[in-house]
C-alpha positions as CSV (number, residue, x, y, z in Angstrom):
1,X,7.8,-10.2,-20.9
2,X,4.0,-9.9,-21.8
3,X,1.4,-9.3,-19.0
4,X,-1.6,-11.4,-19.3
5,X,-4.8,-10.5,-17.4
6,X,-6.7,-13.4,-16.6
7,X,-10.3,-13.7,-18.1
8,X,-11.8,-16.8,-16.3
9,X,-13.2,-16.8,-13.4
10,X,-13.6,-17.9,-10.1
11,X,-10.4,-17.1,-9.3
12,X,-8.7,-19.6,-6.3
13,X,-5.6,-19.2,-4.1
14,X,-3.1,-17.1,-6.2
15,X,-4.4,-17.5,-9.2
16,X,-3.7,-14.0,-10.0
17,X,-2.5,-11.1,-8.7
18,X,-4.0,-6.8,-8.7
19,X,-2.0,-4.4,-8.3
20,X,-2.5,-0.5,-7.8
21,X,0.3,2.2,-7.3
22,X,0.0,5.9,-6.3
23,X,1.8,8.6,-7.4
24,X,2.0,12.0,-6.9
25,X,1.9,15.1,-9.8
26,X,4.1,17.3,-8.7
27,X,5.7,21.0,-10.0
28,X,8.8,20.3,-12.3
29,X,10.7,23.4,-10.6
30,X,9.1,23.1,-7.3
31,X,8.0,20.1,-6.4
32,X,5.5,21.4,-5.3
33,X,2.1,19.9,-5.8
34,X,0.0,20.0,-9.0
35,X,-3.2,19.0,-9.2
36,X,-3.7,17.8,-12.5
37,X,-4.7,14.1,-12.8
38,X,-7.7,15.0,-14.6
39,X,-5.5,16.9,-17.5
40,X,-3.4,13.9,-17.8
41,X,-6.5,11.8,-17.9
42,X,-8.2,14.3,-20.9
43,X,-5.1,14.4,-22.4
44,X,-4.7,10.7,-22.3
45,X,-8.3,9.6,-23.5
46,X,-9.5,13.3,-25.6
47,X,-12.1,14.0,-22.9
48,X,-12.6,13.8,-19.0
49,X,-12.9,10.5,-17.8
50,X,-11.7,8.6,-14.1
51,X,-10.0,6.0,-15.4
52,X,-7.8,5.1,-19.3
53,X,-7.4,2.1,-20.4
54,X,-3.7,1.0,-21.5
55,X,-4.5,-2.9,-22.6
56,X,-3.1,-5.0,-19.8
57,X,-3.0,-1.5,-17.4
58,X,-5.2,1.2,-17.0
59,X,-4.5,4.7,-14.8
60,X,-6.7,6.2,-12.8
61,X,-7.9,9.1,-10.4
62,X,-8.0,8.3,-6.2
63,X,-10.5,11.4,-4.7
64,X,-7.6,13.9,-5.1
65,X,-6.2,16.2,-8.6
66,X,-2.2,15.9,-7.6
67,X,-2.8,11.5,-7.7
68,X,-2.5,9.3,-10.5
69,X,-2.8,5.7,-9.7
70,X,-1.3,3.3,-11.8
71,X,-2.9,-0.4,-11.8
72,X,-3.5,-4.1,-13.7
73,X,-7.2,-3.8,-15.7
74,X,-7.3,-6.4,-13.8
75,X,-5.8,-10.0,-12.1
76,X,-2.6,-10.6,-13.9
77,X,-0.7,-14.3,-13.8
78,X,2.5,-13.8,-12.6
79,X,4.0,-10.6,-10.6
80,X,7.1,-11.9,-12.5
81,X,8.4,-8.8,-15.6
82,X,5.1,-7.0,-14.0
83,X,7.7,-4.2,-11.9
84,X,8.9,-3.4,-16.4
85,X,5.3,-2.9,-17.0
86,X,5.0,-0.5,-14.8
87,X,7.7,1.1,-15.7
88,X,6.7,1.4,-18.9
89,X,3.3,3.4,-18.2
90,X,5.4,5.5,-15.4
91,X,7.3,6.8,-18.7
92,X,4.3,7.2,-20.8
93,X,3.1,9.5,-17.8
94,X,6.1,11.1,-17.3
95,X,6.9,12.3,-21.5
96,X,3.0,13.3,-21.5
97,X,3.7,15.3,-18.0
98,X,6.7,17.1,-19.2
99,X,4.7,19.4,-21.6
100,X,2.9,20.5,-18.9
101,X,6.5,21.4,-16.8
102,X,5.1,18.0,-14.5
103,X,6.4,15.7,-13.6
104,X,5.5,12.2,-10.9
105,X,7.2,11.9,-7.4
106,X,7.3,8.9,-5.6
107,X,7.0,8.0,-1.8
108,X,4.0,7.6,0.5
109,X,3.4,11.4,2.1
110,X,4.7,15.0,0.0
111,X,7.5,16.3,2.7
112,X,6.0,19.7,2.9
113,X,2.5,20.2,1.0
114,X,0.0,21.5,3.4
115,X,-3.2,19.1,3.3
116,X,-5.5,21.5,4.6
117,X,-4.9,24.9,2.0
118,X,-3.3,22.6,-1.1
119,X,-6.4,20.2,-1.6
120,X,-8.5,20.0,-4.8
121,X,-10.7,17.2,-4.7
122,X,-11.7,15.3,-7.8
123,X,-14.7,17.2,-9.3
124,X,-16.1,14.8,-11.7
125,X,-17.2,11.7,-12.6
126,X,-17.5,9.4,-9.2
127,X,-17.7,13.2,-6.8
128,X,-20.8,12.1,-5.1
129,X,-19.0,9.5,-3.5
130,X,-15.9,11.8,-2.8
131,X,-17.8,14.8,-1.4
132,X,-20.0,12.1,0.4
133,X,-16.6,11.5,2.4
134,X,-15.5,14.8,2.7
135,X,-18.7,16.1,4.5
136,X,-18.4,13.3,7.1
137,X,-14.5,13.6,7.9
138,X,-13.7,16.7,5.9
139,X,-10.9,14.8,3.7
140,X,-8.2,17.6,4.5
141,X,-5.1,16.7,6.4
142,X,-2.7,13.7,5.8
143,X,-4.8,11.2,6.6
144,X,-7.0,11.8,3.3
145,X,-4.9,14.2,1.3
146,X,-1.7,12.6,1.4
147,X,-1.2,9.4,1.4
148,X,-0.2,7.0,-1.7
149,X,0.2,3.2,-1.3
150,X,0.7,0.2,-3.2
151,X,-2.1,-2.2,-3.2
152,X,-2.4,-5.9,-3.4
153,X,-5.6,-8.1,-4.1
154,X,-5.1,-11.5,-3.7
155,X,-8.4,-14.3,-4.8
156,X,-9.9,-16.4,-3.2
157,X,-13.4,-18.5,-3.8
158,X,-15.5,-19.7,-0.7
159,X,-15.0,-19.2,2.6
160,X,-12.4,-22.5,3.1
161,X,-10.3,-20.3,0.6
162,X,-11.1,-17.1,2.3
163,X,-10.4,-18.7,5.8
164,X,-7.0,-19.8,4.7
165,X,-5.8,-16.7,3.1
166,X,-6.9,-14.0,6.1
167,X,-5.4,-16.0,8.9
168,X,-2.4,-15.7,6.4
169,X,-2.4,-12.0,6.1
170,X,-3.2,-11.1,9.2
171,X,0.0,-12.3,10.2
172,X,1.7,-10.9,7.8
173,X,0.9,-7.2,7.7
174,X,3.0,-6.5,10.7
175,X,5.8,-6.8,8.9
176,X,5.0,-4.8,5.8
177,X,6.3,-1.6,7.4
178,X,9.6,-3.0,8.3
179,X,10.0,-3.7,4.7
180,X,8.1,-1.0,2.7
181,X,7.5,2.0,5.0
182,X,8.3,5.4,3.5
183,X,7.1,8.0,4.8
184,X,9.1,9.6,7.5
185,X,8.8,13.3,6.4
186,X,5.7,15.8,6.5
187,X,5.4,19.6,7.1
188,X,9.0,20.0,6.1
189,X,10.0,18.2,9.5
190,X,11.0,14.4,10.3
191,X,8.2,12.9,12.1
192,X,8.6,10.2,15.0
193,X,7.0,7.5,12.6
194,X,9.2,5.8,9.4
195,X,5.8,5.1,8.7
196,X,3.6,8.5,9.3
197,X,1.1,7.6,6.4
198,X,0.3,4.3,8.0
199,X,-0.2,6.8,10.8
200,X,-2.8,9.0,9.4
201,X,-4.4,6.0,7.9
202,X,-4.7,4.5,11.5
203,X,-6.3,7.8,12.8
204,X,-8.9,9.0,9.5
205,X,-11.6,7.3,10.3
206,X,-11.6,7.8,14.2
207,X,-14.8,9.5,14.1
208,X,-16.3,6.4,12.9
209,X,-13.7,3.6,14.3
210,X,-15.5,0.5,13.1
211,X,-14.4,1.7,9.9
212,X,-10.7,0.7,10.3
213,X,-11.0,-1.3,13.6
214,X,-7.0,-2.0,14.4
215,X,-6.0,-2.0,11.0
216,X,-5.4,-6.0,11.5
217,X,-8.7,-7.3,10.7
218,X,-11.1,-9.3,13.4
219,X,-10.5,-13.0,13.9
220,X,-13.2,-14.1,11.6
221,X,-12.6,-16.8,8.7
222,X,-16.5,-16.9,7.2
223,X,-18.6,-14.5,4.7
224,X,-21.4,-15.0,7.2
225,X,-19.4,-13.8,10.5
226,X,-17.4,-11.3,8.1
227,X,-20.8,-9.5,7.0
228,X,-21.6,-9.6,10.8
229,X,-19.3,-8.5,13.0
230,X,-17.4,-6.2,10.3
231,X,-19.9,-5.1,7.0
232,X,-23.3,-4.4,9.9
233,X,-21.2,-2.8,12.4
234,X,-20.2,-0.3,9.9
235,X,-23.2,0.3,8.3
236,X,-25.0,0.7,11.7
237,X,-22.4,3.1,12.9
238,X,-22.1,5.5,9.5
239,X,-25.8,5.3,8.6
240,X,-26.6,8.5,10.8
241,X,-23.6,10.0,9.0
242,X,-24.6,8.5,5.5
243,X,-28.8,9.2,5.2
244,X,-28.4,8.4,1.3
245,X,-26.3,5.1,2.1
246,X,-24.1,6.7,-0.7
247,X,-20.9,5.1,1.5
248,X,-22.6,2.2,2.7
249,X,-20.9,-0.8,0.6
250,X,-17.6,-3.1,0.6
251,X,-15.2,-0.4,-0.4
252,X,-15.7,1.9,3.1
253,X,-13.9,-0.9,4.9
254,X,-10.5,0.9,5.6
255,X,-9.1,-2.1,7.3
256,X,-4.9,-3.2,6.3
257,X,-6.4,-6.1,4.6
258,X,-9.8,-5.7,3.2
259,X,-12.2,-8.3,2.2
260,X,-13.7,-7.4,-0.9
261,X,-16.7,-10.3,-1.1
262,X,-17.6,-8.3,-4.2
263,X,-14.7,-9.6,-6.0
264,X,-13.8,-12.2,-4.8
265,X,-10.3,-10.4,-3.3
266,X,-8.8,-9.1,-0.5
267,X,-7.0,-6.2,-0.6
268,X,-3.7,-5.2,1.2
269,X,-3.1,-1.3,1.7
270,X,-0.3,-1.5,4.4
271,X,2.4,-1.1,2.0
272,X,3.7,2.5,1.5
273,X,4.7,3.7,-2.0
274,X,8.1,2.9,-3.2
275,X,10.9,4.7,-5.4
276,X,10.3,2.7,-8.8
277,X,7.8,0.2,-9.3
278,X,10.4,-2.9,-9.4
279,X,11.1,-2.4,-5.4
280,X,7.2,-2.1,-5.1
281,X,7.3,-5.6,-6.5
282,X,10.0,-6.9,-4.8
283,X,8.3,-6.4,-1.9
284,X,5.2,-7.9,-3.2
285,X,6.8,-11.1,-4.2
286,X,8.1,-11.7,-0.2
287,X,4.5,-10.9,0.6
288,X,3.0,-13.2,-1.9
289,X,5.5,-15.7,-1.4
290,X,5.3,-15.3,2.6
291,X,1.5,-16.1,2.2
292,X,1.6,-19.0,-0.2
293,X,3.9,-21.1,2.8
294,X,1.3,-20.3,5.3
295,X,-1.5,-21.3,3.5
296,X,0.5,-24.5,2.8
297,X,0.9,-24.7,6.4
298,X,4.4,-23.9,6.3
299,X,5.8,-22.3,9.5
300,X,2.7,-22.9,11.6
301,X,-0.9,-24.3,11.3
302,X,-3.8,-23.1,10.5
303,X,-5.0,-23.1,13.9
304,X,-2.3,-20.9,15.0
305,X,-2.5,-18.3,12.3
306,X,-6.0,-18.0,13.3
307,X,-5.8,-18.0,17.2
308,X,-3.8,-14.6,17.1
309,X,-6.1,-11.8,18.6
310,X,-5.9,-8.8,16.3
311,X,-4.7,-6.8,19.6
312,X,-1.6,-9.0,19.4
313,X,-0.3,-8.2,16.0
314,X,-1.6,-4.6,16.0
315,X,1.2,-3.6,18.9
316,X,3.2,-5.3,16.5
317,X,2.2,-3.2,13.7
318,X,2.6,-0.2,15.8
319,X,6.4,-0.8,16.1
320,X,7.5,-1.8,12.7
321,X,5.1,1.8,11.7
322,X,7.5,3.5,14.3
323,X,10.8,2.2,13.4
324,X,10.5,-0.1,11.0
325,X,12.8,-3.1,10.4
326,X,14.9,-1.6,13.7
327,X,11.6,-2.3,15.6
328,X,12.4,-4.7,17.9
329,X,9.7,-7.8,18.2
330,X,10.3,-9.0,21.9
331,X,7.0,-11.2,21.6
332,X,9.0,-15.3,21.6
333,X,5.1,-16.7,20.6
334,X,5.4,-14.5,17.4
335,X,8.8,-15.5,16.4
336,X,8.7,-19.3,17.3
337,X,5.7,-19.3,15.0
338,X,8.4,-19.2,11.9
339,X,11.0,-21.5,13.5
340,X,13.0,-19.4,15.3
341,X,13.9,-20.4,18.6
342,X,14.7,-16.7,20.2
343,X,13.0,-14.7,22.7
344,X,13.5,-11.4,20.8
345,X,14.7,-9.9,17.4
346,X,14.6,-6.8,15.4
347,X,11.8,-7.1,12.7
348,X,13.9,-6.6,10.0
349,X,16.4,-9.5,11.0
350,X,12.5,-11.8,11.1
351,X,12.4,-10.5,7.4
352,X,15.4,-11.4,5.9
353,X,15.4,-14.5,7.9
354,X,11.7,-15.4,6.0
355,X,13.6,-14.3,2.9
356,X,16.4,-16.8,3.0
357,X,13.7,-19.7,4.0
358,X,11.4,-18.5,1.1
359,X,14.1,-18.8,-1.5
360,X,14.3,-22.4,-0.8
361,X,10.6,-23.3,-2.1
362,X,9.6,-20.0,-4.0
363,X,11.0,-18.1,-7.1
364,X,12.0,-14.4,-6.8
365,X,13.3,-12.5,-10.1
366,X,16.7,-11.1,-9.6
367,X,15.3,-8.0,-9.8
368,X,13.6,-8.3,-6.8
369,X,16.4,-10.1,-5.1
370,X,18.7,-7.4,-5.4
371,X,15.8,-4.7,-3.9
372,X,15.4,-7.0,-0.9
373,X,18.7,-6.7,-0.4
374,X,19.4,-3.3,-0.4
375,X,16.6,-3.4,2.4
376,X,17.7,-5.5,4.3
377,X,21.3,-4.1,4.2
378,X,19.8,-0.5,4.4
379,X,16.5,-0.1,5.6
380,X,13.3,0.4,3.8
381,X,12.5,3.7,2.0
382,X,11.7,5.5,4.9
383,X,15.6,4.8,6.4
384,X,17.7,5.6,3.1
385,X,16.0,8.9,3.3
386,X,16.3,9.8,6.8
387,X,20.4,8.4,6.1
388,X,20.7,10.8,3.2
389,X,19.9,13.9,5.5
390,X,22.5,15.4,7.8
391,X,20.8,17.3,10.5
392,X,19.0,19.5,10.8
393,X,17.5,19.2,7.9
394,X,16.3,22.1,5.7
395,X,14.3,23.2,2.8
396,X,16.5,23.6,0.3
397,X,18.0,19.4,1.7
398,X,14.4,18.5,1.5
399,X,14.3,19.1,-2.2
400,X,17.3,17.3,-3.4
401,X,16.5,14.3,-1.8
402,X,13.5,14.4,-3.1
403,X,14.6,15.3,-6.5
404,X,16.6,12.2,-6.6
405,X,14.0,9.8,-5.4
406,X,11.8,11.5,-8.9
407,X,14.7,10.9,-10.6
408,X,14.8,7.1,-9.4
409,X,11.3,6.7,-10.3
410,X,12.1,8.0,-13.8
411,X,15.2,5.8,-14.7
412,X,14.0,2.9,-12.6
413,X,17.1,2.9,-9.9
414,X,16.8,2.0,-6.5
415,X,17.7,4.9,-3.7
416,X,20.6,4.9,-2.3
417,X,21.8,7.8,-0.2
């Protein structure tokens, strides 16, 4: 199946669809990390550049050496045959990787890199920005270092559209951890978090917190009170920081969904890194899916979506980071809000449950069918890994399972313990 990006422009309500992976460069032998994205890059395009150009795809650098991100050149039709794409480029990367005794590893955090000694920042083209960062939070630690997501930007044109599509997502990124985290390792030890990079994304910025706010954006539906109460806070707050306003634009909003007025977008970071890309999408499609029916006032109204206080579905957000789809949601006004008439239920039952509802209306590939599945029969990511781990777990257990879940991202196979 080809993937077409999409030329015209404005782009409405899911017209099209951007999507960006992260992957780690890691040691063939060890595993350990390799910082080497600008080498792949070079050898890619004969000379040092941030970003290659691979017709419908492109890959890129994200303000580390040891990440490669792998994205659409652009908003692509149909998320449909787009998980193959992927694939595709993930192989280029990996037979170009090899010669260098490389190789990629999925999943959101490195078990046991050390973010403060094992750091190389990117050192060319774009640095300014990069060392602009570093100097005001010192981008060592998880929080910068180690962290690799899959991101979503959905269109949207005005603010009717825009209004529509945040009170969507707001709701909705609550539940992205009980589907996608994966990230329950760091420092060679499980942490108390499935989702610890969602963790260190939540805590980055806490020197400046208008920058990330509660993850869940503000309840504000307009450019004019976006650009108020979001864009001028932040640019009041870092401007001692930031006396060149290098940082001062769109991009230093770190919030789970971010409103990119720039392009017309907003972009979803919630969703940890998966094993191959086709899960990544799989999830995506539920996401997408999820969003189209409450924009189409399915489940609740508009009104509703948009009277939830971000406080709400932050504690929310907190448990489905913690335990993901074993997080128990005890709030009824949350769960009434899709139909169900229960008082409380784990957030991975609400899941499959908006699965089996979606399916009536929306078209998901079989691929992706069969990934959701294994979710909601296993856990996300974050679970199969803990489950293939008997305790206590060591270095040597660290590095098979970890081997495997390269290997899946290699072949293409899902991970099952």
């Amino acid at each position: 199946m080809s993937i077409n990006i999409i030329d015209k422009r404005p782009l409405h309500l899911f017209d099209g669809y951007g999507v960006e992976m992260e992957y780690m460069i890691v040691d063939q032998t060890t595993l350990d990390l390799a910082p080497a994205s600008d080498r792949i890059l070079t050898e890619a395009n004969g000379q040092i550049v941030n970003e290659v150009l691979k017709g419908a795809m492109a890959w890129s650098n994200e303000l580390v050496l040891h990440v490669i991100e792998v994205k659409t050149n652009g908003p692509v039709s149909d998320l449909h045959g787009l998980g193959a794409e992927f694939q595709r480029q993930i192989t280029d990367i990996e037979t170009r990787l090899d010669s260098m005794n490389l190789r990629l590893m999925p999943g959101a955090i490195h078990p046991w890199m050390d973010p403060f000694t094992e750091v190389k920042l990117w050192p060319h083209e774009y640095n300014p920005i990069y060392e602009a960062y570093n100097r005001i939070f010192v981008c060592r630690g998880h929080g910068w270092a180690n962290l690799q997501s899959t991101h979503l930007n959905l269109p949207f044109h005005g603010d009717d559209e825009f209004e529509k599509l945040h009170a969507a997502l707001r709701l909705i990124l609550p539940l992205i951890p009980a589907m996608a985290a994966s990230s329950p390792i760091a420092d060679g030890e499980i942490k108390p978090l499935l989702d610890y990079r969602m963790e260190m994304y939540r805590t980055n910025s806490l020197k400046i917190p208008s920058i990330t706010g509660l993850i869940i954006p503000e309840q504000v539906f307009s450019h004019d009170d976006y650009q108020t109460k979001i864009f001028d806070t932040m640019y009041h707050d870092i401007a001692p920081f930031d006396p060149d306003r290098i940082l001062q634009d769109e991009w230093l909003n770190s919030r789970g969904a971010m409103s990119r007025w720039d392009r017309g977008a907003i972009e979803v970071r919630v969703m940890d890194i998966q094993e191959h890309p086709g899960a990544d999408i799989a999830i995506l499609e539920w996401i997408v899916n999820l969003a189209k029916h409450l924009v189409s006032g399915g489940f609740c109204s508009l009104d509703e979506q948009k009277s939830w206080h971000e406080r709400d579905l932050y504690d929310l957000l907190l448990g489905t980071m913690k335990n993901g789809g074993q997080a128990l949601i005890n709030n009824p006004e949350y769960i009434r809000m899709f139909g169900i008439k229960k008082k409380k239920m784990t957030a991975g039952q609400l899941c499959m449950y908006i699965f089996e509802e979606l399916q009536t209306e929306y078209t998901f590939s079989s691929e992706s069918a069969d990934a959701l599945q294994l979710i909601f029969d296993e856990g996300p990511l974050g679970r199969r890994i803990l489950n293939a781990f008997p305790e206590p777990i060591n270095q040597k257990q660290l590095y098979a399972v970890y081997e495997q879940l390269c290997d899946c991202l290699r072949d293409g196979k899902l991970f099952v313990p």
